[in-house]
Every structure is written in structure tokens, then in C-alpha cells.
C-alpha positions as CSV (number, residue, x, y, z in Angstrom):
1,X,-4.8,-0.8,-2.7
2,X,-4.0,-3.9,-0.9
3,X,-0.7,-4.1,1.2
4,X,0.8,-7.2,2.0
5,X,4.0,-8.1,4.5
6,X,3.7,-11.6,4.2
7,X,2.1,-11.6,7.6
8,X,-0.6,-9.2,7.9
9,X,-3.1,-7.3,4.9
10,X,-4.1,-3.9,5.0
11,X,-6.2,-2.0,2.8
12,X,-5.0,1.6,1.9
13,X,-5.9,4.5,-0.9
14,X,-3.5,4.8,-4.2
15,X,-2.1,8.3,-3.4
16,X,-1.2,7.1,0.3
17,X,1.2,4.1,-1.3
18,X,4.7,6.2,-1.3
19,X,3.8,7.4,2.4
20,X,3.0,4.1,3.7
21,X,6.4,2.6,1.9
22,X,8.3,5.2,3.7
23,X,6.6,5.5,7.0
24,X,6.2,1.3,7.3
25,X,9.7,1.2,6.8
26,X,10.7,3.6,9.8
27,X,11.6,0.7,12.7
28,X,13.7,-1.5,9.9
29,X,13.5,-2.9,6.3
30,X,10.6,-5.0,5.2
31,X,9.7,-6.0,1.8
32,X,6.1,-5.1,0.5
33,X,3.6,-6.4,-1.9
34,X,0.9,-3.7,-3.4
35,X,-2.2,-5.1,-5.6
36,X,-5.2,-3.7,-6.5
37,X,-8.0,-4.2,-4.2
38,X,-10.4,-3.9,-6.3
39,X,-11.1,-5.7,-8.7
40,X,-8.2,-8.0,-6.7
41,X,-5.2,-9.3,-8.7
42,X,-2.8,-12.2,-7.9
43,X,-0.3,-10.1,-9.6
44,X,1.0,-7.4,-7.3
45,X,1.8,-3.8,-9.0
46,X,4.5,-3.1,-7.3
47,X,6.9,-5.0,-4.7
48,X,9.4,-3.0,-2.5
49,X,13.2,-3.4,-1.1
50,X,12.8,-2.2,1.7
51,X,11.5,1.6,1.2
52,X,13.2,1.0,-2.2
53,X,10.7,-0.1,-5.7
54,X,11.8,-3.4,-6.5
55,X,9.2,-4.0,-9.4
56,X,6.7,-1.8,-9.9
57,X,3.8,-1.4,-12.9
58,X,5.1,1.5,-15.1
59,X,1.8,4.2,-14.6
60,X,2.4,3.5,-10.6
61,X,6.1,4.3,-10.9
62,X,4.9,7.3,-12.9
63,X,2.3,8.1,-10.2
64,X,4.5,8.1,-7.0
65,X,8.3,8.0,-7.8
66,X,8.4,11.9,-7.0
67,X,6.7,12.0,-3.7
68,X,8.3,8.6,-2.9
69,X,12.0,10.1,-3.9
70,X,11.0,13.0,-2.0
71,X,10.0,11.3,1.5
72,X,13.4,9.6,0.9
73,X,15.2,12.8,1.3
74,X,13.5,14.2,4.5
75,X,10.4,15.2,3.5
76,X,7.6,15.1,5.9
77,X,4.9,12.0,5.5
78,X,1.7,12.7,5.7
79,X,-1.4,11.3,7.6
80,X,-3.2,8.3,5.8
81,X,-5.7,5.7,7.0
82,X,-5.4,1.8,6.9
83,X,-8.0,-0.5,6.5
84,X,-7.4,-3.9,8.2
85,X,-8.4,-6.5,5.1
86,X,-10.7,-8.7,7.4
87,X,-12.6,-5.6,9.1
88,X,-12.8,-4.6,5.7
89,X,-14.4,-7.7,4.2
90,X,-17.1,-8.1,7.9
91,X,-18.1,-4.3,6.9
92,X,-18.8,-5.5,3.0
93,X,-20.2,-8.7,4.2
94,X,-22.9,-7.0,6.3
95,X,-23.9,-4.0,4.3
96,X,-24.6,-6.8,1.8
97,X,-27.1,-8.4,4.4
98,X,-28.7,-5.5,4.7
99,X,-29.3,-4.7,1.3
């Protein structure tokens, strides 16, 4: 999935989205856009509030509301990776060369 602040992109895996919301939003509220990466859409599938859904596609509220409503509460977030988009794109771009 692709995460944008309106500053910086990241690239991060679908089941990681609640944990990211929740864990990004630790030092203060920022506002998130999600789209998928792959094959990448100009319309995002969810935007947040904050560590709040503000619009979200219906099968991804259905996907992460419980572990997002959970994280909310207390519970514990758990590790993920991010993927910086532009290392992201340099890694693609020369695995193609070499191919």
C-alpha cells in the first residue's frame, strides 16, 4: 500500500495499515492518504483524521476496523516494515536492467 502525508511516501503491506495509522499518529495528529501500490490509483482507499477513518473503501473498513478499534483502546502495535517510495522505485528500476 502506498502512504502519503502530503510530504513524504512510504510503501507498506495491507495488514500493517491499522498499525501504521495508530503508531504514525503517536507524536500528534496527521491526516493520511492510503492507495494501492500496485497497480497505483489516483484515488486513495482510505484517508484518515488523525488515527480516525475519515473515508475509507468499504472491504478495507471491513479488513482493519477491528484491529484498528483495538489499537485505539491500548492494544499493543506490532512491528511492520516501511518501504521509502523512491528506494522502492531505484530497486525496481535496476532489477529491471538486469533482466
Amino acid at each position: 500500500m502506498y502512504v502519503d502525508n502530503g510530504f513524504n511516501e512510504v510503501v507498506i503491506r495491507y495488514q500493517d495499515i491499522p498499525d501504521f495509522i495508530v503508531d504514525y499518529n503517536k507524536t500528534g495528529s496527521k491526516n493520511l492518504k492510503v492507495y494501492e501500490y500496485d497497480p497505483y490509483s489516483n484515488v486513495p482507499l482510505l484517508t484518515t483524521f488523525g488515527p480516525f477513518l475519515n473515508k475509507c473503501d468499504s472491504k478495507v473498513r471491513k479488513d482493519i476496523i477491528n484491529r484498528l478499534n483495538h489499537l485505539l483502546l491500548g492494544g499493543k502495535i506490532k512491528k511492520y516494515k516501511i518501504i521509502n517510495d523512491i528506494d522502492l522505485e531505484n530497486v525496481k528500476n535496476e532489477l529491471e536492467k538486469k533482466i
